[in-house]
PyMOL Python script that loads the backbone (N, CA, C, O; Angstrom):
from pymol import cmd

cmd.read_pdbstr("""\
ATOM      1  N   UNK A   1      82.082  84.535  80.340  1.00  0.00           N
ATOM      2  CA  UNK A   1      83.001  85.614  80.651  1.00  0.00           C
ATOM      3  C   UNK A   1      83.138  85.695  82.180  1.00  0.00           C
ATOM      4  O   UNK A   1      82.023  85.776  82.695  1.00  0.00           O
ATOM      5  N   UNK A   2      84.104  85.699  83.039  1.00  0.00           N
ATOM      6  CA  UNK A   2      84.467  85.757  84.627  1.00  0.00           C
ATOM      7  C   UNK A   2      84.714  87.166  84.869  1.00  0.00           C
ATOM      8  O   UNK A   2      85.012  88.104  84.130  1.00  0.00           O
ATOM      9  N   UNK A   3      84.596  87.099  85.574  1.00  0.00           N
ATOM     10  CA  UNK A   3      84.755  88.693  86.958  1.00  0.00           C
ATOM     11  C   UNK A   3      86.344  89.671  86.191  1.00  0.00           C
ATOM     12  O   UNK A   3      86.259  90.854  85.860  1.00  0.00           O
ATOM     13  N   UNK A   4      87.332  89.042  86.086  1.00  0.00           N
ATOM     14  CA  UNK A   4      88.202  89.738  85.827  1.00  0.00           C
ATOM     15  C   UNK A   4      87.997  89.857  84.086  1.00  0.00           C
ATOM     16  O   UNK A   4      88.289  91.031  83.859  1.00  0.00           O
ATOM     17  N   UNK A   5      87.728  89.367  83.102  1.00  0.00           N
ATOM     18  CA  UNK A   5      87.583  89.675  81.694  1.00  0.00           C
ATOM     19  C   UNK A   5      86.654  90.993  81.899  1.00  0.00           C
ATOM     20  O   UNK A   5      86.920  91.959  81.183  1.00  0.00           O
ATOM     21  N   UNK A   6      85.710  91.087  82.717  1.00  0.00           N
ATOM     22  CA  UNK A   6      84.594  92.245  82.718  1.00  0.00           C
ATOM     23  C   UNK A   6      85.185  93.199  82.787  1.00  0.00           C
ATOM     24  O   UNK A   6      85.235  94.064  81.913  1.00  0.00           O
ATOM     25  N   UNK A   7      85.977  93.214  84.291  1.00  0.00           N
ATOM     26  CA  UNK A   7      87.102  94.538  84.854  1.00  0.00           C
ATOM     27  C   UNK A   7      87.642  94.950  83.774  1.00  0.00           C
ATOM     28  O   UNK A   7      87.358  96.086  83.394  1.00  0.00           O
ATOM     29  N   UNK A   8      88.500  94.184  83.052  1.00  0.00           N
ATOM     30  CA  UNK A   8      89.621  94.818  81.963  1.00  0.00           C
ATOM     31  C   UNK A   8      88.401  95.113  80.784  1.00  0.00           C
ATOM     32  O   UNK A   8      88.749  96.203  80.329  1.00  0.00           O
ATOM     33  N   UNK A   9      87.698  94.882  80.375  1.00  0.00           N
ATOM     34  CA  UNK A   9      86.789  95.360  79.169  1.00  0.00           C
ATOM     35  C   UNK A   9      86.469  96.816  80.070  1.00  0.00           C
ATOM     36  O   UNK A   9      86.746  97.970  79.745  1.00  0.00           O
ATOM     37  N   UNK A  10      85.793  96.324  81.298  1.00  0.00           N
ATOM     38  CA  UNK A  10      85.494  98.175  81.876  1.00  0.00           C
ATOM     39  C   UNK A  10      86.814  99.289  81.949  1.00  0.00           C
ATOM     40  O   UNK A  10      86.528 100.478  82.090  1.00  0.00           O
ATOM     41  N   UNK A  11      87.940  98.971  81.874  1.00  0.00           N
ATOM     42  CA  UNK A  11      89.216  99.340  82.059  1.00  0.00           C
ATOM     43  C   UNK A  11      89.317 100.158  80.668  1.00  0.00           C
ATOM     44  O   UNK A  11      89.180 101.330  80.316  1.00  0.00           O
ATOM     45  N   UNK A  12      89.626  98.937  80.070  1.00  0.00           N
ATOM     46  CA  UNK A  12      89.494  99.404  78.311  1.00  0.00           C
ATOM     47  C   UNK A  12      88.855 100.532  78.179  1.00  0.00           C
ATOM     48  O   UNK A  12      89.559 101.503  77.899  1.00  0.00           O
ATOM     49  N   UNK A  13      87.098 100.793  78.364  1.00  0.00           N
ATOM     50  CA  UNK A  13      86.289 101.357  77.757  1.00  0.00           C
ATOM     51  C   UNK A  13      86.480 102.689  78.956  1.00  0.00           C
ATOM     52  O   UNK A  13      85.601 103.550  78.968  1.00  0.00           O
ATOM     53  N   UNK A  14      87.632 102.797  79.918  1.00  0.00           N
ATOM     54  CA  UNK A  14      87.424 104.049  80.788  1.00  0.00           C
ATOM     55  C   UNK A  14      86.102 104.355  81.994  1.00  0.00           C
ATOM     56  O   UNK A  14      85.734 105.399  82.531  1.00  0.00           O
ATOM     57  N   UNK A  15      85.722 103.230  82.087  1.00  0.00           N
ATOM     58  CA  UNK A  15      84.446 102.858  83.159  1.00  0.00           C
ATOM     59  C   UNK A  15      84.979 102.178  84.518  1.00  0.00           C
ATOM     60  O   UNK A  15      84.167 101.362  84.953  1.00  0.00           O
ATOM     61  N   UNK A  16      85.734 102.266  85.020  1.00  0.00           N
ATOM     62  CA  UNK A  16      86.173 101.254  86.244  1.00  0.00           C
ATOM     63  C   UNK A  16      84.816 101.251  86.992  1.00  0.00           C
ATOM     64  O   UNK A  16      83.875 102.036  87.111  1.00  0.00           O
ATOM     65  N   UNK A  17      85.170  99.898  87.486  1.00  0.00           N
ATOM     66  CA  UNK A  17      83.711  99.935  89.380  1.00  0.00           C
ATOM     67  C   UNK A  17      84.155 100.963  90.120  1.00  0.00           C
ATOM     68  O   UNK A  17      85.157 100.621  90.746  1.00  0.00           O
ATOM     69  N   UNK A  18      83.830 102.116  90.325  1.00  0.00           N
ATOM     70  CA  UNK A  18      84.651 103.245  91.373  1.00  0.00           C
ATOM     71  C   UNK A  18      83.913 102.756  92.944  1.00  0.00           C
ATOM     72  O   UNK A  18      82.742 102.415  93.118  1.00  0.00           O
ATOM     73  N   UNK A  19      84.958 102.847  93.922  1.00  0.00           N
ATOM     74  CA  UNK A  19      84.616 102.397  94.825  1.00  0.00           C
ATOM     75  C   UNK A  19      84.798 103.118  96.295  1.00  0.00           C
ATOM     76  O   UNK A  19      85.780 103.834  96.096  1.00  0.00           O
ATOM     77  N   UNK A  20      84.573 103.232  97.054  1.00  0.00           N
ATOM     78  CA  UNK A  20      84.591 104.373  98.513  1.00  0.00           C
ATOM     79  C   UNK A  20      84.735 103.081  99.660  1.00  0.00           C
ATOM     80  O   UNK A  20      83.756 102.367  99.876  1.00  0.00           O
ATOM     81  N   UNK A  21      85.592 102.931 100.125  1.00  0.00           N
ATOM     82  CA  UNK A  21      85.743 102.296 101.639  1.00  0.00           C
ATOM     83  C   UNK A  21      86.178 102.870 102.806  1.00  0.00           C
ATOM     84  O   UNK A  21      87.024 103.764 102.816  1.00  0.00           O
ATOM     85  N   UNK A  22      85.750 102.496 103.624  1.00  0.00           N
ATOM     86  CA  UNK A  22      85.654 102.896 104.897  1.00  0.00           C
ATOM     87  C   UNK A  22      86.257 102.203 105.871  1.00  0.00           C
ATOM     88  O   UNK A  22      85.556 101.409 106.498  1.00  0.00           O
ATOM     89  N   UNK A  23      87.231 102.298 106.110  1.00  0.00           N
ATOM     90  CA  UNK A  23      88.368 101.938 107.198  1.00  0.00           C
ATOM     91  C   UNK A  23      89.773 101.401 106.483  1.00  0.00           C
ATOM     92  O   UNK A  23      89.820 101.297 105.257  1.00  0.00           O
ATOM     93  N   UNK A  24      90.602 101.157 107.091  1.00  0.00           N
ATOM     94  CA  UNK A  24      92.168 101.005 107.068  1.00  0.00           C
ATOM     95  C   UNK A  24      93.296 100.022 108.162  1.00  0.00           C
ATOM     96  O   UNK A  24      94.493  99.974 108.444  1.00  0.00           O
ATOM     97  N   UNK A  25      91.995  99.325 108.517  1.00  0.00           N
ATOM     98  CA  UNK A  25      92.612  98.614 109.651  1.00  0.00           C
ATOM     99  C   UNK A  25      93.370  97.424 109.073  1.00  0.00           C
ATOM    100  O   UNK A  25      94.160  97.565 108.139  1.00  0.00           O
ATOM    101  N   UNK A  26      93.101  96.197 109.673  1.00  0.00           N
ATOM    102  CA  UNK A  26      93.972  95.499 108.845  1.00  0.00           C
ATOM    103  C   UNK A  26      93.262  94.812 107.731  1.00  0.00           C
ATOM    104  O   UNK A  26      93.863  94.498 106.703  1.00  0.00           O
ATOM    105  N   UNK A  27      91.889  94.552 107.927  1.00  0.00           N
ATOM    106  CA  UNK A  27      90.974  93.746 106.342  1.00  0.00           C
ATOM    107  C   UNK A  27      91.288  95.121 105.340  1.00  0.00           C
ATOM    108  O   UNK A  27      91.789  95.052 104.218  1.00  0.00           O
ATOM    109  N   UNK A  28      90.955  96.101 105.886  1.00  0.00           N
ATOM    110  CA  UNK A  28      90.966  97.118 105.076  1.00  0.00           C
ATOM    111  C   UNK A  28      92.520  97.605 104.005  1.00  0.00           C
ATOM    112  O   UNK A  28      92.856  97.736 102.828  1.00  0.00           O
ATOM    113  N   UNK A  29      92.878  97.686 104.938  1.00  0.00           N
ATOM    114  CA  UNK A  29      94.764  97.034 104.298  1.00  0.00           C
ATOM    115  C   UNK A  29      94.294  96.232 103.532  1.00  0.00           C
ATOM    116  O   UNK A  29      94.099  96.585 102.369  1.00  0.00           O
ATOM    117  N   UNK A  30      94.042  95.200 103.861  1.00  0.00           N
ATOM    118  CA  UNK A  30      94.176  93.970 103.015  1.00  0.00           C
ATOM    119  C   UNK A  30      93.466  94.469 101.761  1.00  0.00           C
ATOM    120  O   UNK A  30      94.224  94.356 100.797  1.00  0.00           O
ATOM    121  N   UNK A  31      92.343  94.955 101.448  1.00  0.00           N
ATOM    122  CA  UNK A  31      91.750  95.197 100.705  1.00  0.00           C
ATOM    123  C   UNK A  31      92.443  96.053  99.135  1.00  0.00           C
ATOM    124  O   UNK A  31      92.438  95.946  97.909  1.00  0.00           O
ATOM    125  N   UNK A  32      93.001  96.938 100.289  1.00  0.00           N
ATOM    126  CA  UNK A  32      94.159  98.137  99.739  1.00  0.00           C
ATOM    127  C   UNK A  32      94.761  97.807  98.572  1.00  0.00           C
ATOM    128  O   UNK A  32      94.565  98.169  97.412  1.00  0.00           O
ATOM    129  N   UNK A  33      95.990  96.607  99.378  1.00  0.00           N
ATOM    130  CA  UNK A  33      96.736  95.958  98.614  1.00  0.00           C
ATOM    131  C   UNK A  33      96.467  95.201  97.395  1.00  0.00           C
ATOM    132  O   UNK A  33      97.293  94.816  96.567  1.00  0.00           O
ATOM    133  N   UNK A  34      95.147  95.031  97.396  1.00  0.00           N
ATOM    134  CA  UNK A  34      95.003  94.182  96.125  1.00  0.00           C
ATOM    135  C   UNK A  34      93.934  95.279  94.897  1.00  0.00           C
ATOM    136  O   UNK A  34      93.986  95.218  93.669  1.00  0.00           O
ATOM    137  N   UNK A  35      92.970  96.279  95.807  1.00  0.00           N
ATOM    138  CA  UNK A  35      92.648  96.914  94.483  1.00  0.00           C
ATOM    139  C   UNK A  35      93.363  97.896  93.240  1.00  0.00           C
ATOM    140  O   UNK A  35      93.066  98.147  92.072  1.00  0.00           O
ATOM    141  N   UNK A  36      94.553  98.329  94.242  1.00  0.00           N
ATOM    142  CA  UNK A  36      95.370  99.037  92.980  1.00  0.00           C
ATOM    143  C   UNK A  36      95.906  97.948  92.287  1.00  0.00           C
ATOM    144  O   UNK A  36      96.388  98.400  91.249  1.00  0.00           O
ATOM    145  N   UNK A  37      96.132  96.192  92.372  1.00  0.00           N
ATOM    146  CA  UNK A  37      96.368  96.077  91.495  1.00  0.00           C
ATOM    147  C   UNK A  37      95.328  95.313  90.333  1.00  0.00           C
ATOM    148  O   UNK A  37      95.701  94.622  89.385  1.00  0.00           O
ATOM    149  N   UNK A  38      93.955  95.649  90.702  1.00  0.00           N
ATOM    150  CA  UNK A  38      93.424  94.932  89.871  1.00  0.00           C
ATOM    151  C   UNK A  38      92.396  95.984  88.819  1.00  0.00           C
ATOM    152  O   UNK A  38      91.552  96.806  89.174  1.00  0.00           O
ATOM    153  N   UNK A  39      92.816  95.615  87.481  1.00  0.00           N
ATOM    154  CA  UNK A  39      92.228  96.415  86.623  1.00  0.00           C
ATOM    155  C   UNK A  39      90.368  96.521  86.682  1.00  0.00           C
ATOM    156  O   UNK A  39      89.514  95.798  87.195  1.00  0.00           O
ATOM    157  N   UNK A  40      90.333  97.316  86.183  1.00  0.00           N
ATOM    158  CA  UNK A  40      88.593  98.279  86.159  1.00  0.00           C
ATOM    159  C   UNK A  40      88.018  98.481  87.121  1.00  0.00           C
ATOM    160  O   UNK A  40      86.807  98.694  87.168  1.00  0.00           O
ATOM    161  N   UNK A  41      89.190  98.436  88.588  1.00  0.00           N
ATOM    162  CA  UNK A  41      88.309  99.029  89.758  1.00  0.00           C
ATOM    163  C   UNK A  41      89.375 100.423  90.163  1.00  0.00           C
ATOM    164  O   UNK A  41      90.605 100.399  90.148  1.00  0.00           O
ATOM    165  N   UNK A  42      88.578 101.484  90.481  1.00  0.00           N
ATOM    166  CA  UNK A  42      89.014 102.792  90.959  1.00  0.00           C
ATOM    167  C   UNK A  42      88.325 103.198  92.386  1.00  0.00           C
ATOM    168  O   UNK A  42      87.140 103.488  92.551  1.00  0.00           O
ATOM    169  N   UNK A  43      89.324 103.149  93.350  1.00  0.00           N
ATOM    170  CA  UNK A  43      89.512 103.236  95.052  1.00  0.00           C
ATOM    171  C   UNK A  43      89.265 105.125  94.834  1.00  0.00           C
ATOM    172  O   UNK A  43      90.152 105.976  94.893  1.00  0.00           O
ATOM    173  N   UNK A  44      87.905 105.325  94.600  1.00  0.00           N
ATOM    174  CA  UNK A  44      87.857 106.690  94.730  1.00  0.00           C
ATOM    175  C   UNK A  44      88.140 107.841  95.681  1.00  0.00           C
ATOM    176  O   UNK A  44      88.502 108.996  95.454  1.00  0.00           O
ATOM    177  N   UNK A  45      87.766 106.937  97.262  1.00  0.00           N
ATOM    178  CA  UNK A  45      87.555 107.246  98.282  1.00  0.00           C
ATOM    179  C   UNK A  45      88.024 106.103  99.348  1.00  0.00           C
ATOM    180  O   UNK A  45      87.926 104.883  99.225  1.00  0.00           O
ATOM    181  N   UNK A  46      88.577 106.878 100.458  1.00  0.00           N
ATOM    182  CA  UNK A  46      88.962 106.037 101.652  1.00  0.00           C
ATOM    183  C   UNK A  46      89.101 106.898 102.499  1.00  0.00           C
ATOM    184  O   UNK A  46      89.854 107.869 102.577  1.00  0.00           O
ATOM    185  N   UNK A  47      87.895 106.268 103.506  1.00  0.00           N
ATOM    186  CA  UNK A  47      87.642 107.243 104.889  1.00  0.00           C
ATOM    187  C   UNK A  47      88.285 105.905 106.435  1.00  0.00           C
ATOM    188  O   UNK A  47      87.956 104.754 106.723  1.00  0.00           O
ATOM    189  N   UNK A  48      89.059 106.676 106.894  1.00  0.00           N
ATOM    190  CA  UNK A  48      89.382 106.141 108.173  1.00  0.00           C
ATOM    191  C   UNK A  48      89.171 107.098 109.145  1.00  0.00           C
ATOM    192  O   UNK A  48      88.735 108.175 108.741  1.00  0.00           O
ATOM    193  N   UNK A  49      89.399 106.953 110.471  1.00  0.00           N
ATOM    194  CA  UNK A  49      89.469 108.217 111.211  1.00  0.00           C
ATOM    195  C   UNK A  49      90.820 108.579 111.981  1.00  0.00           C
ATOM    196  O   UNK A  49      91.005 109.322 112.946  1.00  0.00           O
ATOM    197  N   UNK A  50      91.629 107.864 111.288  1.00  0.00           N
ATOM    198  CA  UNK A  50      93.224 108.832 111.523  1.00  0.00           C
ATOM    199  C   UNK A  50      93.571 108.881 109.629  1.00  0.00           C
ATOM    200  O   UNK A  50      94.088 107.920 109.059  1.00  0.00           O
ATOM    201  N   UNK A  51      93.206 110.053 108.964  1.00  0.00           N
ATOM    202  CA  UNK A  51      93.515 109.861 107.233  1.00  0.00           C
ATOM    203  C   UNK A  51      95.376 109.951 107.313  1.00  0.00           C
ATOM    204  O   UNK A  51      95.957 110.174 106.251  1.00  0.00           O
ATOM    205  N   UNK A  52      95.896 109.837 108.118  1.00  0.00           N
ATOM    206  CA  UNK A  52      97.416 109.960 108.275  1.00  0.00           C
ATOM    207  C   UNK A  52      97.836 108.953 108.308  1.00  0.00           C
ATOM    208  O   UNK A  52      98.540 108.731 107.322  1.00  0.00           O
ATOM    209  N   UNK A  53      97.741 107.830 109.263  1.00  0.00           N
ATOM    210  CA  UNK A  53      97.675 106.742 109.069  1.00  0.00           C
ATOM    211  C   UNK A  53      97.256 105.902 107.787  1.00  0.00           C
ATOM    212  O   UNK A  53      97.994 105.201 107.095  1.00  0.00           O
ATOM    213  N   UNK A  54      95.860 106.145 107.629  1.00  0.00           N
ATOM    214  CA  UNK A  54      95.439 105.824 106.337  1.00  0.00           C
ATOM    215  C   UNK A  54      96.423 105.676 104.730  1.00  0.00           C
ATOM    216  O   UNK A  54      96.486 104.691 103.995  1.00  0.00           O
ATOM    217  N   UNK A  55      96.997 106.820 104.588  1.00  0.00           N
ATOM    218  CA  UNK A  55      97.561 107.066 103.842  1.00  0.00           C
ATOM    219  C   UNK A  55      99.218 106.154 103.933  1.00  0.00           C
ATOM    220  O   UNK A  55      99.834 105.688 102.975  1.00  0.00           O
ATOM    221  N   UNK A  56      99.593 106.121 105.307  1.00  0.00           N
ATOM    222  CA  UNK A  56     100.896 105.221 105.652  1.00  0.00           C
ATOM    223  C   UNK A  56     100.384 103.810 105.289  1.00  0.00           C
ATOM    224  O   UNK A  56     101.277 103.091 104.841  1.00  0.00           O
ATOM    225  N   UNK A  57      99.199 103.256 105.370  1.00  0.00           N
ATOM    226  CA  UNK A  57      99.040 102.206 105.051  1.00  0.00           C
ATOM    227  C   UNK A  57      98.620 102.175 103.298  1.00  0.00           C
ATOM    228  O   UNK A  57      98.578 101.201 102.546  1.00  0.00           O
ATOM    229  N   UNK A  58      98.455 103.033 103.129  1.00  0.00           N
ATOM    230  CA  UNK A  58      98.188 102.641 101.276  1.00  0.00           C
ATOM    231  C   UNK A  58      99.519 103.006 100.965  1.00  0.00           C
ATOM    232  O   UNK A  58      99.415 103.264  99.765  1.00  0.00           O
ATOM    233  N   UNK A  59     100.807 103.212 101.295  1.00  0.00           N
ATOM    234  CA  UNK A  59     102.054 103.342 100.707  1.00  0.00           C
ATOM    235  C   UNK A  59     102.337 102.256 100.983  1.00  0.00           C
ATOM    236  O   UNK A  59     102.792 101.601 100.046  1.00  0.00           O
ATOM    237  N   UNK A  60     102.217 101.525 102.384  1.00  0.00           N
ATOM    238  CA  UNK A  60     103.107 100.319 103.136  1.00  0.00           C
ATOM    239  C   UNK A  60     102.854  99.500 101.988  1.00  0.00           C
ATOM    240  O   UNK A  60     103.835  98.899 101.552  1.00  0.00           O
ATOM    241  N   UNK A  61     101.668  99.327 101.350  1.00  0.00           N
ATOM    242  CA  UNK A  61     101.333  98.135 100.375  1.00  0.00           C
ATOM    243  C   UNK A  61     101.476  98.542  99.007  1.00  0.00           C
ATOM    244  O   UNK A  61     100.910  97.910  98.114  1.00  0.00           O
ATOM    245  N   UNK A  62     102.088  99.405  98.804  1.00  0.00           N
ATOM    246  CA  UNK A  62     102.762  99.253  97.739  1.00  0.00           C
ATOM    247  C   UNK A  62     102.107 100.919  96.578  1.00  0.00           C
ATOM    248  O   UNK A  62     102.321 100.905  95.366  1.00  0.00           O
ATOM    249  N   UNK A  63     101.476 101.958  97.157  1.00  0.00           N
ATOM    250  CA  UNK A  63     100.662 102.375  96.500  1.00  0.00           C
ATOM    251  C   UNK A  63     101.383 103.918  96.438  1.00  0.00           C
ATOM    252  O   UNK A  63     101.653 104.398  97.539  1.00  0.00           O
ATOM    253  N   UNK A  64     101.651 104.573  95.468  1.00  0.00           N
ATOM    254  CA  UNK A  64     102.722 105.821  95.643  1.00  0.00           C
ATOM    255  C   UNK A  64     101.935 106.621  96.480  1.00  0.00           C
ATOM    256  O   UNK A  64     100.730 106.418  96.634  1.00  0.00           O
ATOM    257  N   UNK A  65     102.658 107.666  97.116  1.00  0.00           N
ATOM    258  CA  UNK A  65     102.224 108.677  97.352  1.00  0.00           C
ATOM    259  C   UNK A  65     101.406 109.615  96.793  1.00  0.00           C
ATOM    260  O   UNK A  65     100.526 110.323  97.281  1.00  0.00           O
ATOM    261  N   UNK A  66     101.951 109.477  95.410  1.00  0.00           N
ATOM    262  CA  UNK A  66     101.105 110.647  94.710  1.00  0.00           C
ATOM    263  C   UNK A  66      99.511 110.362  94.456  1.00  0.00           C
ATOM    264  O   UNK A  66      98.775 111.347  94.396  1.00  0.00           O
ATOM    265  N   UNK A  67      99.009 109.190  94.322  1.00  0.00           N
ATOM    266  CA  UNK A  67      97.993 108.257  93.798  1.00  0.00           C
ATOM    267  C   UNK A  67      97.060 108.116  95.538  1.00  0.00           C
ATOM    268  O   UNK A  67      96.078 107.393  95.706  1.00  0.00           O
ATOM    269  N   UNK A  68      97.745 109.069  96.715  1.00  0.00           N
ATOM    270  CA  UNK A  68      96.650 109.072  97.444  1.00  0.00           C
ATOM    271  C   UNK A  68      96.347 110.849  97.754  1.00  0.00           C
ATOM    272  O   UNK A  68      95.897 111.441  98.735  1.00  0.00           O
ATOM    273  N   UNK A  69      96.729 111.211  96.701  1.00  0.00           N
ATOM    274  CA  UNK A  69      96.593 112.957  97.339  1.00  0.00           C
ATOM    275  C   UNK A  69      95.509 114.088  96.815  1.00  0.00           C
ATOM    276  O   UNK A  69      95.557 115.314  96.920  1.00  0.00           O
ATOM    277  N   UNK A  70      94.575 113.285  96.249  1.00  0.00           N
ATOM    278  CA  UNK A  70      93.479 113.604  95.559  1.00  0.00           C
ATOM    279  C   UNK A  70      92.888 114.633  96.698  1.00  0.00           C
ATOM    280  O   UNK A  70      93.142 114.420  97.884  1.00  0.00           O
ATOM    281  N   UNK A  71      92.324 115.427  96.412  1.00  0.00           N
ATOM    282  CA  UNK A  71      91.730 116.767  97.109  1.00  0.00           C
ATOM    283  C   UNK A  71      90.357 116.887  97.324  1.00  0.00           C
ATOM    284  O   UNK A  71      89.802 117.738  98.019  1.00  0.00           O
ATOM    285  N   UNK A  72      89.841 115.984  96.684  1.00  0.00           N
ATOM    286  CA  UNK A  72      88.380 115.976  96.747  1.00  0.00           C
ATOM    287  C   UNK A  72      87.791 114.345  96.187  1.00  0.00           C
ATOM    288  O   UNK A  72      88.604 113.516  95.778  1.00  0.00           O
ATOM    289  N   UNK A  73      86.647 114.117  96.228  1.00  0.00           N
ATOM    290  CA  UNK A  73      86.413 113.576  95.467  1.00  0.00           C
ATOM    291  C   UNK A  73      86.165 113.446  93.997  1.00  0.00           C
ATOM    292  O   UNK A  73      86.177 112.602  93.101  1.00  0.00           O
ATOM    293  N   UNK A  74      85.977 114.481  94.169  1.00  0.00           N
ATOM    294  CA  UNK A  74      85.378 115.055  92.529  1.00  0.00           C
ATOM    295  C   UNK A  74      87.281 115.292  91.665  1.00  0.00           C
ATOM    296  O   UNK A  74      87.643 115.028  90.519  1.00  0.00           O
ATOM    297  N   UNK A  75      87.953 115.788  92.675  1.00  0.00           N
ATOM    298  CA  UNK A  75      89.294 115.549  92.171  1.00  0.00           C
ATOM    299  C   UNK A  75      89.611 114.128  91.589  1.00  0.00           C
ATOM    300  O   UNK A  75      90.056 113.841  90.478  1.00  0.00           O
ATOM    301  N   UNK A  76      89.286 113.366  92.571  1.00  0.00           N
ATOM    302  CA  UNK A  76      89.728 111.728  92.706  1.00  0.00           C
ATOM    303  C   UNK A  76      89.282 110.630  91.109  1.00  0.00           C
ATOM    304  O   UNK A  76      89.951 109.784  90.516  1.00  0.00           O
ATOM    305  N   UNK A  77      87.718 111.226  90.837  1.00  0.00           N
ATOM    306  CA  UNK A  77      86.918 111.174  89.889  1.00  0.00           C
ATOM    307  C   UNK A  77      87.815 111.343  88.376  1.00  0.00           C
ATOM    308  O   UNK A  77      87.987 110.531  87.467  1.00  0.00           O
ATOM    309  N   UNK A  78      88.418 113.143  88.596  1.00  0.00           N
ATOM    310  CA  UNK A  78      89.279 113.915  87.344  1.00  0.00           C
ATOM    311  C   UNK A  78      90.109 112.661  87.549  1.00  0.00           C
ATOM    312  O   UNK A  78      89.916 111.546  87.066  1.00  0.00           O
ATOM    313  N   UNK A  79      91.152 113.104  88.431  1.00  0.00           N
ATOM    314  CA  UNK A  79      92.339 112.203  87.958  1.00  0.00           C
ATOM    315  C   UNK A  79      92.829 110.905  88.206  1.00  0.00           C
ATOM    316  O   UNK A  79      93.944 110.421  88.014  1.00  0.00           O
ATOM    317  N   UNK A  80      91.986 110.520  88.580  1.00  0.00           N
ATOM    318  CA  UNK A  80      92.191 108.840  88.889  1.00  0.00           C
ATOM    319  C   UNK A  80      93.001 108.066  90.310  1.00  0.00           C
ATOM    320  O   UNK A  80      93.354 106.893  90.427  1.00  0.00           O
ATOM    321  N   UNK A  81      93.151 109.417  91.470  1.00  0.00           N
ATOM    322  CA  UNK A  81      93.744 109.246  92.473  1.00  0.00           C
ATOM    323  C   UNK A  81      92.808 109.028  93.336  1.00  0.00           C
ATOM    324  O   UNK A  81      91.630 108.842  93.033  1.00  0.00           O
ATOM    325  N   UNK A  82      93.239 109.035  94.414  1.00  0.00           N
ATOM    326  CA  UNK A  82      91.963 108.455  95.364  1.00  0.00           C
ATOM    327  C   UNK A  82      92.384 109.622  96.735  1.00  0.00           C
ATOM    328  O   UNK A  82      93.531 109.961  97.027  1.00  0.00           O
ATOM    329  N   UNK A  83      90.878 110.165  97.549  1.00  0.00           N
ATOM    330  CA  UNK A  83      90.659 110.998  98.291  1.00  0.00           C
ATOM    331  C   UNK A  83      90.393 110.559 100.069  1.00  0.00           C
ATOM    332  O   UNK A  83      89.409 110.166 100.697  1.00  0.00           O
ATOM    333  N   UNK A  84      91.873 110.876 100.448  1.00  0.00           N
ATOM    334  CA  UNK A  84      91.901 109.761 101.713  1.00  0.00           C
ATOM    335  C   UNK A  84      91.016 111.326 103.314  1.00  0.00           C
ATOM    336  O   UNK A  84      91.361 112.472 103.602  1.00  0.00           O
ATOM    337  N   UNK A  85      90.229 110.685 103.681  1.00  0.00           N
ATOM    338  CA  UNK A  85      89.394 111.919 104.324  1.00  0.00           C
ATOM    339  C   UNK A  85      88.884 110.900 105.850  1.00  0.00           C
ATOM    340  O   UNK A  85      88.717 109.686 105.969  1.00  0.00           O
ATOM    341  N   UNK A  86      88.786 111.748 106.594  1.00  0.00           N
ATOM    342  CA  UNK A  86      88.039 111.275 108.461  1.00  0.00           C
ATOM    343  C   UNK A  86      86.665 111.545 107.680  1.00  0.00           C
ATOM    344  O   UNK A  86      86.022 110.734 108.346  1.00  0.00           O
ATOM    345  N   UNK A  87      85.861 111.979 106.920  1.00  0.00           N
ATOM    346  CA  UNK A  87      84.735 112.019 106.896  1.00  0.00           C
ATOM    347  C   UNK A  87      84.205 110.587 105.761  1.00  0.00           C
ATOM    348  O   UNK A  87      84.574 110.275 104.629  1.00  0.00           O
ATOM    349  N   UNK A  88      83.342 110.069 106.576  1.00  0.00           N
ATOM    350  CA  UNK A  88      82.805 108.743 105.676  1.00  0.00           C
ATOM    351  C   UNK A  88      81.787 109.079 105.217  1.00  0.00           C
ATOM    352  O   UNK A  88      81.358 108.245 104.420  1.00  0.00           O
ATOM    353  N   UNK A  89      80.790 110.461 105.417  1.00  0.00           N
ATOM    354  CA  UNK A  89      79.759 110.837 104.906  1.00  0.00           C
ATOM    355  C   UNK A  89      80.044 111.360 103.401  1.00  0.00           C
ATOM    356  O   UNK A  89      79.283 111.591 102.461  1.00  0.00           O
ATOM    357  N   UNK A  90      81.506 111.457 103.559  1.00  0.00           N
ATOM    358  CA  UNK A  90      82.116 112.487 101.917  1.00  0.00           C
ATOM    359  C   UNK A  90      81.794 110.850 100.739  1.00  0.00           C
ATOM    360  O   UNK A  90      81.124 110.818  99.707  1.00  0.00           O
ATOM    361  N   UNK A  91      82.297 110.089 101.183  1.00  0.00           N
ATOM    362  CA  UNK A  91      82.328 108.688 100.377  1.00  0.00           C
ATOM    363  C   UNK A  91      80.721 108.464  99.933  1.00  0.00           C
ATOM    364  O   UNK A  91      80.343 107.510  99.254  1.00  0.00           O
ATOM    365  N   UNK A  92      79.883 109.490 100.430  1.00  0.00           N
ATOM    366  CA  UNK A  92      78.301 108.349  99.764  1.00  0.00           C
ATOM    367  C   UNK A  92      77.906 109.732  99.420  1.00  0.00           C
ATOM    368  O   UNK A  92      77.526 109.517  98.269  1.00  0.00           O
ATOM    369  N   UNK A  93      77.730 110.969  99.597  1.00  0.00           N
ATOM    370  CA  UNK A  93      77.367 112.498  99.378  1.00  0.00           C
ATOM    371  C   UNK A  93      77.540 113.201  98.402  1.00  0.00           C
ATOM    372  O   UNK A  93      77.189 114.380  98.419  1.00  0.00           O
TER     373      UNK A  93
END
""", "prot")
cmd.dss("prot")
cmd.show_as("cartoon", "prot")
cmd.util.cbc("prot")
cmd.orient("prot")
C-alpha cells in the first residue's frame, strides 16, 4: 500500500494527517498549493508573521477564501477550514 492509498483510506474514514505550518514564503507557498489538493491531509493551522499576506498567498494558489477563515483552531478542527494566525505558539498549544 503507498503514501497516497493511506491518505484516501484516512479521508474515507474522516481522520486526515491534520497539520500546522509555519511560514508562507515561497517553500511554504509551495507547500500550500499542493496540500489542499491532496486527500487525508487537513492544513489546520498556518502561522506567518504578516497572516494578511498569508492568506493572499493561500488564494493566489488556488484555495477559496472561505476555507482560510477559520477563527480558531478548535474552529479549524469543527469545520475543516484552516486558522491563518502571527502566533506559531497557537499551532503546537
Amino acid at each position: 500500500m503507498n503514501l497516497s492509498s493511506m491518505l484516501r483510506e484516512r479521508a474515507a474514514a474522516g481522520r486526515p494527517v491534520r497539520i500546522g505550518q509555519v511560514g508562507a514564503g515561497k517553500f511554504g507557498t509551495m507547500f500550500l498549493s499542493q496540500v489542499r489538493l491532496t486527500a487525508g491531509m487537513h492544513l489546520v493551522g498556518l502561522a506567518d508573521l504578516m497572516p494578511a499576506r498569508a492568506r493572499e498567498r493561500m488564494i493566489g494558489v488556488g484555495w477559496p477564501k472561505e476555507q482560510t477563515e477559520a477563527k480558531s483552531m478548535g474552529d479549524a478542527l469543527k469545520t475543516g477550514k484552516t486558522f491563518v494566525t502571527d502566533d506559531a505558539m497557537a499551532l503546537i498549544g
